[in-house]
DRENPA-165773 format. One record per residue: z, y, x of N, C-alpha, C in turn; residue number from 1. Coordinates in pm, whole numbers, plus 50000, padded with zeros to 5 digits. Layout:
! DRENPA-165773
[site [Z Y X] [Z Y X] [Z Y X] NUM],
...
END
This chain:
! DRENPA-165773
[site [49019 51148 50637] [49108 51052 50572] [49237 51120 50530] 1],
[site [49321 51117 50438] [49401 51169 50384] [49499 51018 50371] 2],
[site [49626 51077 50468] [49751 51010 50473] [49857 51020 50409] 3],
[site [49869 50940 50304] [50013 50991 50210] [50125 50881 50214] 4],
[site [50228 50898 50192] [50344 50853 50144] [50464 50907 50067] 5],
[site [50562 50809 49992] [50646 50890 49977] [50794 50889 50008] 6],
[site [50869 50973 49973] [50993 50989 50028] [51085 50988 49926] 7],
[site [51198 50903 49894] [51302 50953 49826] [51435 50908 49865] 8],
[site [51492 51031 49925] [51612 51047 49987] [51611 50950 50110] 9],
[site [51536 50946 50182] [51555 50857 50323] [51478 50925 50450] 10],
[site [51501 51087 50420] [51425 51157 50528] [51402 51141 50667] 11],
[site [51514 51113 50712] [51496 51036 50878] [51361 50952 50863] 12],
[site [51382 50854 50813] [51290 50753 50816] [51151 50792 50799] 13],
[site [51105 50877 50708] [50994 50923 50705] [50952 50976 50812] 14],
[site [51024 51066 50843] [51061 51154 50968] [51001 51094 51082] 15],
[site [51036 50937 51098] [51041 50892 51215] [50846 50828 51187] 16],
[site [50831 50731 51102] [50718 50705 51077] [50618 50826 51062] 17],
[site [50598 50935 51042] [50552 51007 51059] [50503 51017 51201] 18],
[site [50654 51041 51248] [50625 51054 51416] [50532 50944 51473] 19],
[site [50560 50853 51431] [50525 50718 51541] [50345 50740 51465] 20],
[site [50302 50777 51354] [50158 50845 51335] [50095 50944 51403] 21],
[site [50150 51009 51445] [50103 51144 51544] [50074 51060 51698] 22],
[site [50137 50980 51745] [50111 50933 51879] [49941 50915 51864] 23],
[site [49847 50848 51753] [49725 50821 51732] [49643 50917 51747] 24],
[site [49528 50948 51864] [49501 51045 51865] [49402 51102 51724] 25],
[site [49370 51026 51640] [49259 51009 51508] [49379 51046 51464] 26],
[site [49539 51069 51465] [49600 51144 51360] [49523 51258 51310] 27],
[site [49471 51344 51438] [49376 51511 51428] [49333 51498 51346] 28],
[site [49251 51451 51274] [49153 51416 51213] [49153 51444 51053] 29],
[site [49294 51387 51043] [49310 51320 50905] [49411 51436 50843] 30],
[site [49470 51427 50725] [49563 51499 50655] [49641 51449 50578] 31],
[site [49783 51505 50629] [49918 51459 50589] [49969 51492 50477] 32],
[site [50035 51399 50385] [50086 51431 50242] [50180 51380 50216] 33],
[site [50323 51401 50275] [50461 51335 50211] [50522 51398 50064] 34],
[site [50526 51314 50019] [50537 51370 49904] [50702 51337 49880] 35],
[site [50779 51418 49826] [50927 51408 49806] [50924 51382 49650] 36],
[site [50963 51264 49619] [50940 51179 49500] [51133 51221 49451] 37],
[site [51138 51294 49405] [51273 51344 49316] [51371 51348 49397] 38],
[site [51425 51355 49572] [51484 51319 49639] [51626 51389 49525] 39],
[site [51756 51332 49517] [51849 51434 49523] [51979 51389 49532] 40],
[site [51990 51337 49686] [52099 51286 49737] [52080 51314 49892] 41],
[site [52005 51380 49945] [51958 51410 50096] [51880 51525 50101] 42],
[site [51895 51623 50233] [51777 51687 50229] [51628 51670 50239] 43],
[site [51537 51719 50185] [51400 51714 50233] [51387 51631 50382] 44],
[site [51267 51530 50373] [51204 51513 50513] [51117 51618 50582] 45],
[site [51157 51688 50699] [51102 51787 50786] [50961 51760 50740] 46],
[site [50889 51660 50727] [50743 51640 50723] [50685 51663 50591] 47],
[site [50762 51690 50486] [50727 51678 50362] [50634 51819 50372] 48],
[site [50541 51781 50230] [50417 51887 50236] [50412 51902 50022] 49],
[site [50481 51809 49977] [50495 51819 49830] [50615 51775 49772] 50],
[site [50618 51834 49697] [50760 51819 49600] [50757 51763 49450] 51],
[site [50794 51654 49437] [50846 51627 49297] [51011 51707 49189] 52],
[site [50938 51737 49107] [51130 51741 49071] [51196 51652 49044] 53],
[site [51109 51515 48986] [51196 51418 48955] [51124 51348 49021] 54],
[site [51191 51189 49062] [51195 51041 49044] [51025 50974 48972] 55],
[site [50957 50969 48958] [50859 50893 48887] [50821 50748 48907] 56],
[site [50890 50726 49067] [50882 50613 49100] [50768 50564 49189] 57],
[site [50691 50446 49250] [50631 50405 49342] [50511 50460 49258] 58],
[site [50461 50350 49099] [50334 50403 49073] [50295 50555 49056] 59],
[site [50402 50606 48954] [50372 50748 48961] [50355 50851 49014] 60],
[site [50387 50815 49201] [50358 50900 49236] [50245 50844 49358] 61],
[site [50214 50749 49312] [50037 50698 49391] [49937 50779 49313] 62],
[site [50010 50823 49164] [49891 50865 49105] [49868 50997 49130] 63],
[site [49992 51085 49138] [50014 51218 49191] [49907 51215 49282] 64],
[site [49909 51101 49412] [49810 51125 49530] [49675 51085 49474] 65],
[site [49681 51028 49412] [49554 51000 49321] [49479 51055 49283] 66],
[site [49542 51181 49232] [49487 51309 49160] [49478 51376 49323] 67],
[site [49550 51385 49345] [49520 51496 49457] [49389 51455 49552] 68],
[site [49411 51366 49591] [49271 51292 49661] [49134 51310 49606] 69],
[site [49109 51294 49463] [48971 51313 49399] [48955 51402 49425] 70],
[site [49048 51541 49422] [48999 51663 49396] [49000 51727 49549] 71],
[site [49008 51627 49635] [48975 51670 49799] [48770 51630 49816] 72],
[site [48804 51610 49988] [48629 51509 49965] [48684 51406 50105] 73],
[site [48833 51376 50120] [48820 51251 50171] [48746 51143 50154] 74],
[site [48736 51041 50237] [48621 50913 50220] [48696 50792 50223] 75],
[site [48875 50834 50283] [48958 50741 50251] [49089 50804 50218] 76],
[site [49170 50691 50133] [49317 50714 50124] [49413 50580 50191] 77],
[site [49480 50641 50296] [49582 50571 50323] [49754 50606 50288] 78],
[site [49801 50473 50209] [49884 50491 50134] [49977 50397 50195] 79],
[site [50119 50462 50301] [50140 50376 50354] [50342 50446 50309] 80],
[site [50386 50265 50257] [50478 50224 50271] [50588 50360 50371] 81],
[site [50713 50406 50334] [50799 50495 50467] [50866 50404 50537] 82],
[site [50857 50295 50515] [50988 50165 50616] [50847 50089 50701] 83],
[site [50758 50161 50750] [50721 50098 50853] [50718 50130 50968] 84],
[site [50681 50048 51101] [50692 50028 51200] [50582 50011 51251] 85],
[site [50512 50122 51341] [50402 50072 51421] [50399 50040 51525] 86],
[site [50367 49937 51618] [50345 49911 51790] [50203 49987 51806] 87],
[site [50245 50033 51965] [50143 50126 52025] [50083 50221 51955] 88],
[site [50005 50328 52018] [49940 50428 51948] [49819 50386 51845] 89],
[site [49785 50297 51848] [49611 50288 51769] [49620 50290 51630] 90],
[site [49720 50263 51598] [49696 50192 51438] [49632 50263 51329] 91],
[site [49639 50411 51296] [49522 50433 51281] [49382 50429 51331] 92],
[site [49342 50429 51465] [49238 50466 51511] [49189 50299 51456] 93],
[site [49256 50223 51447] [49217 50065 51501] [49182 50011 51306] 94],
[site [49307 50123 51201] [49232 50058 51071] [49095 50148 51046] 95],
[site [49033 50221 51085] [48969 50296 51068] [48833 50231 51092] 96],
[site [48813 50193 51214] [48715 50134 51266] [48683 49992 51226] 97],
[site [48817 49893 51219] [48773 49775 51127] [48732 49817 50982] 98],
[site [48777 49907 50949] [48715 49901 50787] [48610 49950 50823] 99],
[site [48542 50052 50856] [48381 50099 50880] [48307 49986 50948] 100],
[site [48324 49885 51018] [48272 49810 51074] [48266 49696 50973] 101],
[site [48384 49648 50871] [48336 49527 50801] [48282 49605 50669] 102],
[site [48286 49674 50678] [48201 49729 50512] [48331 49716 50453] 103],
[site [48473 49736 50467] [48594 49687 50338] [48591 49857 50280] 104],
[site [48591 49808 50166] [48650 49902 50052] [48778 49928 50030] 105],
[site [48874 49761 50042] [49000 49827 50044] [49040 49697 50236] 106],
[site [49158 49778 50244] [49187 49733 50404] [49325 49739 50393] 107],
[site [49389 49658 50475] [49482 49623 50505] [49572 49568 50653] 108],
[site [49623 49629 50703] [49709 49522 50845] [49714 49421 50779] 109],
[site [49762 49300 50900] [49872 49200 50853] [49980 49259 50852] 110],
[site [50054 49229 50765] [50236 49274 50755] [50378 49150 50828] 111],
[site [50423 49215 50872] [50567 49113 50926] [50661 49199 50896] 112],
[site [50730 49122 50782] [50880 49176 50720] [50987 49200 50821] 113],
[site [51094 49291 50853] [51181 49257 50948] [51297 49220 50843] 114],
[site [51279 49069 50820] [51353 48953 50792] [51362 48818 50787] 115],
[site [51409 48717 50716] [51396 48602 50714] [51267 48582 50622] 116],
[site [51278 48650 50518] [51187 48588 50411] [51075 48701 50457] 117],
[site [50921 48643 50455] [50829 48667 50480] [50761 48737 50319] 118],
[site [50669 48833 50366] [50577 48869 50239] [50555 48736 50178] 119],
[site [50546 48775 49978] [50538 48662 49900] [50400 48589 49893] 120],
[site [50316 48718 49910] [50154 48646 49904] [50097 48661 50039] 121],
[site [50068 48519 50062] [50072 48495 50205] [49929 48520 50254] 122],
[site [49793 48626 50184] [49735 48673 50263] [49706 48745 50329] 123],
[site [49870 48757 50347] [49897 48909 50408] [49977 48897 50573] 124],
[site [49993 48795 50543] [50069 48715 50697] [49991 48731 50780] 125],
[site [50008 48723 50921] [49914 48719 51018] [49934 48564 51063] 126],
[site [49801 48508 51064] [49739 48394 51061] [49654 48409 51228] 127],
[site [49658 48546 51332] [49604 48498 51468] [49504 48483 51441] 128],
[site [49382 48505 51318] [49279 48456 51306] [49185 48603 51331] 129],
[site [49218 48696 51307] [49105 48850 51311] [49105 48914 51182] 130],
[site [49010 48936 51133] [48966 49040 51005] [48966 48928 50916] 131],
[site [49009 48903 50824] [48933 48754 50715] [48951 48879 50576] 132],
[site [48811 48836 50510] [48800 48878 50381] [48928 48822 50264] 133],
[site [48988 48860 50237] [49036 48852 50083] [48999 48866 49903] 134],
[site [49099 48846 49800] [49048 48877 49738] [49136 48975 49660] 135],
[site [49224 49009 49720] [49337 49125 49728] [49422 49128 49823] 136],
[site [49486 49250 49832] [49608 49292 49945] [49692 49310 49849] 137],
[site [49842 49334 49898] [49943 49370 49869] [49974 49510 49892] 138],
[site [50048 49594 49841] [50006 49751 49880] [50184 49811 49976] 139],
[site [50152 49746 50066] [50279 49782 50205] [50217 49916 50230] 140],
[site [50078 49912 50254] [49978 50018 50261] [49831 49997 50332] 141],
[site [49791 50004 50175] [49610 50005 50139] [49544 50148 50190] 142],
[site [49439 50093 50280] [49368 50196 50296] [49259 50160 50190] 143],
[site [49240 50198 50099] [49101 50251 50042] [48980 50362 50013] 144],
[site [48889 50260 49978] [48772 50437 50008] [48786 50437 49860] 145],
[site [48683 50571 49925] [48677 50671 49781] [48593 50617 49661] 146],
[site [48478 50537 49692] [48431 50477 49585] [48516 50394 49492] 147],
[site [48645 50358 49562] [48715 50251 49428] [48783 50307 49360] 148],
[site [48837 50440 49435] [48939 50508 49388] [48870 50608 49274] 149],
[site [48745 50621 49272] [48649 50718 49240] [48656 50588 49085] 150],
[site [48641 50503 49129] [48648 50409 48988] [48789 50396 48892] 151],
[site [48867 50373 48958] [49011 50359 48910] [49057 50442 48830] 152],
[site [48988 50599 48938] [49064 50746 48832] [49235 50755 48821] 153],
[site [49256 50656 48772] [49437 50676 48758] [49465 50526 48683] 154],
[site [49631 50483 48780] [49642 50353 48741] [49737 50399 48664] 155],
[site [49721 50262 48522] [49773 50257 48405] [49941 50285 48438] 156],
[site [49978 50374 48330] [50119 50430 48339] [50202 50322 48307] 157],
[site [50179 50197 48235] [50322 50084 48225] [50361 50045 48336] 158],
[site [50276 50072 48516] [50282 50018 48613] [50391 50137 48689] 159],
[site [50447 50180 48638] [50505 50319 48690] [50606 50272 48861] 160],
[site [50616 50154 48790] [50744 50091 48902] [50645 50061 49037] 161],
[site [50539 50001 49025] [50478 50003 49157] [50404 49840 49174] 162],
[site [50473 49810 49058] [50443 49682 49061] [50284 49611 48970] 163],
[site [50184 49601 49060] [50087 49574 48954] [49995 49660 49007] 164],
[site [50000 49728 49081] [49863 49869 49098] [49798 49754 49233] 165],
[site [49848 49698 49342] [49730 49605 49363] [49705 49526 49313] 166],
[site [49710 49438 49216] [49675 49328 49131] [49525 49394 49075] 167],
[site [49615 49517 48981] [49496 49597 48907] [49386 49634 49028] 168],
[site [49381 49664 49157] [49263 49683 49224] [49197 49545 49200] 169],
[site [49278 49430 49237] [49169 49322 49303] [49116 49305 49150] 170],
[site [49176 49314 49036] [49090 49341 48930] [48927 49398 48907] 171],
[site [48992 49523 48901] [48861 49602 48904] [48791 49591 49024] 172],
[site [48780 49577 49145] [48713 49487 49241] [48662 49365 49255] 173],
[site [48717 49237 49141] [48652 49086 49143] [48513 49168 49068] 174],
[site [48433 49089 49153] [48274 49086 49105] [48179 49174 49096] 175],
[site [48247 49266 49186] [48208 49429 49241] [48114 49381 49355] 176],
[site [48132 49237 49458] [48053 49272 49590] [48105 49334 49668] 177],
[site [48236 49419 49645] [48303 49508 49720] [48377 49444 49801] 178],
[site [48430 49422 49921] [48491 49377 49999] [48619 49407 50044] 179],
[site [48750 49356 50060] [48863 49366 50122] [48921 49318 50203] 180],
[site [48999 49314 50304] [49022 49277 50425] [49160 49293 50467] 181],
[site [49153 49190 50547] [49313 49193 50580] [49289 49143 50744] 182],
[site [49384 49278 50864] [49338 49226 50910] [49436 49170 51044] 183],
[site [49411 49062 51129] [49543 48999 51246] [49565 49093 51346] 184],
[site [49437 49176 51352] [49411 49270 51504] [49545 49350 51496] 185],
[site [49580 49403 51338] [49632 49499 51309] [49776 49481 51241] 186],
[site [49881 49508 51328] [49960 49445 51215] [50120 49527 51172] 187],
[site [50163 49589 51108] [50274 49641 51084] [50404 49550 51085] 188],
[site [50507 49615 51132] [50667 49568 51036] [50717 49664 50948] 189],
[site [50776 49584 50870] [50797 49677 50721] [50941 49607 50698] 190],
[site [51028 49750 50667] [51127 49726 50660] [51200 49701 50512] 191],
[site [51138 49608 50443] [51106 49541 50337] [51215 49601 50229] 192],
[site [51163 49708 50156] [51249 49744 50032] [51390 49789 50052] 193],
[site [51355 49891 50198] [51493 49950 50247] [51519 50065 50194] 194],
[site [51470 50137 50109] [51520 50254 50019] [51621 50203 49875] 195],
[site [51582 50104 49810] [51603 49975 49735] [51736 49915 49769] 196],
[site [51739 49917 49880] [51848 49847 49923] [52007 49926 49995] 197],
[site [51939 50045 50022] [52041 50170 50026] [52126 50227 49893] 198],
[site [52257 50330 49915] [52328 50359 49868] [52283 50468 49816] 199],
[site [52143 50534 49822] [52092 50640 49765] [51949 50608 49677] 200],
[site [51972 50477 49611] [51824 50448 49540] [51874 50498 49424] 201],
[site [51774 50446 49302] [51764 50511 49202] [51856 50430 49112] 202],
[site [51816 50316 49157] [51879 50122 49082] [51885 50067 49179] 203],
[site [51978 49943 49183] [51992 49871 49239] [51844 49774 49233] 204],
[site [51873 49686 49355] [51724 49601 49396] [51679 49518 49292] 205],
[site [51802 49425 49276] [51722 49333 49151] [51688 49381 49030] 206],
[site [51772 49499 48978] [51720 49552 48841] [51579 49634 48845] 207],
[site [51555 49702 49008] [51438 49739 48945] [51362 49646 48993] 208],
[site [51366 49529 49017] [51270 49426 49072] [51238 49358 48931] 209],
[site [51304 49342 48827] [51321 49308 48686] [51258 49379 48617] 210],
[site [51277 49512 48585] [51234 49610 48539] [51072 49627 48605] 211],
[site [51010 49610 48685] [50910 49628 48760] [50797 49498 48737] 212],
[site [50882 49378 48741] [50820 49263 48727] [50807 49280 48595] 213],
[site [50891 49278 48434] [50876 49306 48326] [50728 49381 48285] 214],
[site [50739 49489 48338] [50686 49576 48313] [50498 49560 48318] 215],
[site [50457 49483 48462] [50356 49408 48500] [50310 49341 48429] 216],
[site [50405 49224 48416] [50343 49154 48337] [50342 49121 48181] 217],
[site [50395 49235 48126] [50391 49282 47997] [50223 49395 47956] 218],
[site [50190 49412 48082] [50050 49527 48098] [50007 49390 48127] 219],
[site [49955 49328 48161] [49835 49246 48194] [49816 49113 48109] 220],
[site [49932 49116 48042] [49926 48995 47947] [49852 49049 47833] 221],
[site [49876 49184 47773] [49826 49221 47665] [49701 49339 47760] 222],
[site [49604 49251 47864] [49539 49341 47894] [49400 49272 47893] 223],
[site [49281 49313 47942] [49133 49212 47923] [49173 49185 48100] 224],
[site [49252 49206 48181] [49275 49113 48326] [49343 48999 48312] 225],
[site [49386 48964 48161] [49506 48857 48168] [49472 48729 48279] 226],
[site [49348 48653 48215] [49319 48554 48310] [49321 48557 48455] 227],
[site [49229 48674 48464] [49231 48735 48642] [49363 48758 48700] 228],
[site [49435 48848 48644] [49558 48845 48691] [49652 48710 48739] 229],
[site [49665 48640 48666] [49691 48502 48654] [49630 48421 48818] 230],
[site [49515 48445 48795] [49415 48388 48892] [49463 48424 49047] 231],
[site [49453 48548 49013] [49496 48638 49155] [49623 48627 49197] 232],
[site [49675 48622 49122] [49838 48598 49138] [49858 48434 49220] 233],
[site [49792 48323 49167] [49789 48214 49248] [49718 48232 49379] 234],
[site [49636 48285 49441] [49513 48287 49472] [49653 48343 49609] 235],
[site [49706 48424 49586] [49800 48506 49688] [49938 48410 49762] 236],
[site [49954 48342 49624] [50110 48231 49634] [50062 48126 49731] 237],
[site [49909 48098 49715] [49856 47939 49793] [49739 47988 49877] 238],
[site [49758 48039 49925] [49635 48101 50047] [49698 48048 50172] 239],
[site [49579 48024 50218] [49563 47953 50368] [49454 47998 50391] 240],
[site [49408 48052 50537] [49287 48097 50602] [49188 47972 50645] 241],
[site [49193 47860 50626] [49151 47749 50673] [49111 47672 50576] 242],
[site [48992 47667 50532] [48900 47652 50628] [48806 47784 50620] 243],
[site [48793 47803 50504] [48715 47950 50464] [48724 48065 50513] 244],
[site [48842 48104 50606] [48871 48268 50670] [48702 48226 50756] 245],
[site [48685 48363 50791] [48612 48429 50903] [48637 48563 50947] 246],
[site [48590 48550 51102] [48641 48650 51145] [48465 48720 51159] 247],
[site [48515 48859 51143] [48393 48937 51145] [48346 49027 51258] 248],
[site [48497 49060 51336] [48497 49167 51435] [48519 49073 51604] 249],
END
């Protein structure tokens, strides 16, 4: 499995999430890829293993790992968020095994924001219920296998901001049979858009939240996902596990 994230200018933090990954003993296993996404207001994170010269932003540099991943023979990519927080050692060992066990293609924890306001698409909340199928995640951080990613190839460049590359999975995934999962066993805190919200981002929060949202849904309106998108987009705002969740594990 090949573990990436990225970094720009908030090296501690990586630093530290990194760390709190190594406690897992299935860290061994896998291979590390911080990628330094244009940092240039801080030094390097000790953990970093790639270098950007510039800035490209959230999507552009999923795709960087994107590319780099095909041309490995991982069987998964985990693409995880630097503002998170794991309890206890398992969390890899523990997404690993729920996804091989439910058949998911793409996988997900539940997420808990450390704030008032909760993730926007609420099938990402932990609901206490177990593994329940979805029909997308939110990308705090998607583990996916290689077959989707093997499909995807590279997400469309208007998405550069970050905004839109899971939408576009559950896209190209509706009507695949392919399965995704979200799951209660498993659950992160995410320190919700804390690079964003620091004195060393690129933009301030709401402009690139503007710029990002623009950008989305300017690609999918003039795209053949328009409807789906649309679809999915509700599907996330009004989700409830009840009555339809099941648990699998």
């Amino acid at each position: 499995m090949l573990i990436a994230t990225l970094n720009y200018n908030m090296p501690q933090m990586t630093d530290s999430m990194v760390e709190q990954l190594r406690r897992d003993p299935f860290f061994s296993r896998c291979e590390l890829m911080v990628v330094d996404n244009g940092s240039d207001k801080t030094e390097l994170a000790k953990s970093t293993t790639h270098r950007l010269d510039e800035n490209v932003f959230y999507g552009g540099g999923f795709n960087v790992v994107l590319e780099y991943f095909l041309s490995s023979k991982h069987d998964y990519l985990y693409f995880l968020n630097n503002d998170l927080i794991f309890h206890g050692i398992s969390f890899l060992s523990t997404s690993i095994r729920e996804a091989k066990s439910a058949d998911a293609a793409v996988y997900s924890p539940s997420v808990i924001n450390a704030s008032a306001d909760q993730c926007y698409w609420k099938q990402m909340w932990n609901w206490g219920i177990g593994l329940r199928e979805v029909r997308w995640i939110d990308f705090q951080c998607p583990l996916i296998r290689r077959d989707v990613l093997e499909t995807i190839q590279h997400y469309p460049d208007p998405l550069i901001y970050g905004w839109g590359l899971d939408l576009y999975t559950g896209c190209i995934m509706d009507g695949t049979g392919l399965k995704t999962f979200v799951s209660d066993n498993n659950t992160v805190c995410h320190l919700n858009s804390h690079t964003l919200k620091s004195d060393k981002a690129p933009m301030g929060l709401n402009d690139y939240c503007h710029k990002a949202s623009t950008l989305q849904n300017q690609y999918f309106f003039h795209s053949e996902y328009k409807d789906l998108f649309y679809e999915l987009r509700k599907y996330g705002e009004s989700y409830s596990p009840v009555p339809n969740a099941r648990n699998v594990v």
